[in-house]
C-alpha positions in Angstrom: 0.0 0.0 0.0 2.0 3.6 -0.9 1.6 6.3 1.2 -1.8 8.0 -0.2 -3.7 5.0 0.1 -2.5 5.1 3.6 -3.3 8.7 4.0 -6.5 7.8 2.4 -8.0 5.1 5.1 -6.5 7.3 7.4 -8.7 10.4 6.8 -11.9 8.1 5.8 -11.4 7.1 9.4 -11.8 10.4 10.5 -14.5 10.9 8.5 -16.7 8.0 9.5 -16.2 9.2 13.4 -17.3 13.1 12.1 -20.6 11.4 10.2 -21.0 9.5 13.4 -20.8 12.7 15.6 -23.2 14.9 13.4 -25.9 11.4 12.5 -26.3 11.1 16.5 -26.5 15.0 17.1 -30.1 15.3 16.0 -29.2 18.3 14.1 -29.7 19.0 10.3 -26.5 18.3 8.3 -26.2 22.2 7.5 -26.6 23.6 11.6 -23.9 20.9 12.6 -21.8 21.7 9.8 -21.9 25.4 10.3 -21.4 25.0 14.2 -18.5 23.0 13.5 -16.8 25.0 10.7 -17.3 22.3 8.5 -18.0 22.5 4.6 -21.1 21.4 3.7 -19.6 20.1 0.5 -17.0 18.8 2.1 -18.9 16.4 4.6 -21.2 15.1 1.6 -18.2 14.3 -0.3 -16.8 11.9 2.6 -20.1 10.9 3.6 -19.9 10.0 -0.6 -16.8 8.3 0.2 -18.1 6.0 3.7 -20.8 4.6 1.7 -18.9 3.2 -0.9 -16.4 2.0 1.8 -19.2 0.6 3.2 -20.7 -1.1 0.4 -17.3 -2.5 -0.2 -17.3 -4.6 2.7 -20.4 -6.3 1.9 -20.8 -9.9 0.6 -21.3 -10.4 -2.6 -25.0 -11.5 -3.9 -22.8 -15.1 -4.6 -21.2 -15.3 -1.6 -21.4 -18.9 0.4 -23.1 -17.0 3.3 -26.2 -17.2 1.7 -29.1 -19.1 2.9 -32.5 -19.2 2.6 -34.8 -17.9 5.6 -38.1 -19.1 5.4 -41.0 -16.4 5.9 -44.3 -16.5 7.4 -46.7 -13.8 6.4 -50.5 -13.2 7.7 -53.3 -14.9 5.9 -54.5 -11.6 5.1 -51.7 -10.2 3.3 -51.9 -13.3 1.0 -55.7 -12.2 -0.2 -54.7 -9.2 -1.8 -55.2 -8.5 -5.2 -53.9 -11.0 -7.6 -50.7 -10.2 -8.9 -50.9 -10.1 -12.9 -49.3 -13.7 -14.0 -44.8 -13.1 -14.5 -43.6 -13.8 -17.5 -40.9 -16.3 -17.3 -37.8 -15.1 -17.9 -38.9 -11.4 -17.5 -37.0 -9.5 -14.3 -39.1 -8.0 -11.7 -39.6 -4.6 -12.1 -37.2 -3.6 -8.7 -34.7 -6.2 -7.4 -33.9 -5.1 -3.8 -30.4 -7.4 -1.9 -29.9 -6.9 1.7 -26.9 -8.8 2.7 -28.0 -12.0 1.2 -31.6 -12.0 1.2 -33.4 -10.9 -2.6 -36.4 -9.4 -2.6 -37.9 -9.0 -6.5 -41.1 -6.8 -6.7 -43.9 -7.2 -8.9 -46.2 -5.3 -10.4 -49.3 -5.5 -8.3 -47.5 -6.8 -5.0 -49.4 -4.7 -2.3 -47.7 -2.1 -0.3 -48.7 -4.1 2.8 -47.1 -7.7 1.7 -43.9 -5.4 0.7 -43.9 -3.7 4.3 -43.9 -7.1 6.4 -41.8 -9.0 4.0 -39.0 -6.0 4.4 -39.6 -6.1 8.3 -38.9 -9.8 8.0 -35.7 -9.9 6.2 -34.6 -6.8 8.4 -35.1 -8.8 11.4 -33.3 -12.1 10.1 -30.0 -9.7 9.9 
């Protein structure tokens, strides 16, 4: 590693702590910046900068971690509206991966079905 990588990691560090500090002030981005003579521009550029960091250090979608969680949902969310019939081979309209659960979305899946199935997965992690 040469010497601005190192210098790199070294001020994302920093950076992660000052998102920390101003996330857990309750403030809006703009008062805590200005009350701590920060750049607004600034702090969204490393804030740019964590989250790829971040999404580095996921597992990939093929990973060996994956597993298969098995859901239960309410009987009444499984009487909504039928769904219109998927066309094999056709990808669903939004594709959402959380660690290694996939949720595909239909057109016609109902906002309550999308709400529990979210709060599932969420609560497997």
């Amino acid at each position: 590693m040469d010497t601005q990588e190192v210098k790199r990691q070294h001020r994302l560090k920093q950076w992660i702590e000052i998102v920390r500090q101003c996330r857990s002030s309750g403030q809006t981005v703009s008062a805590w910046c200005a009350e701590n003579n920060i750049n607004p521009k600034r702090y969204y550029y490393w804030l740019r900068c964590v989250r790829i960091a971040a999404c580095e250090l996921l597992p990939t979608s093929g990973s060996s971690e994956s597993s298969i969680v098995p859901v239960t949902l309410p009987k009444s969310l499984l009487k909504t509206n039928p769904t219109p019939p998927v066309i094999a081979g056709t990808p669903a309209p939004v594709i959402l991966r959380i660690g290694s659960a996939t949720l595909e979305l239909h057109n016609g899946a109902s906002p309550e079905l999308i709400a529990h199935t979210l709060k599932a997965i969420i609560h497997v992690r």
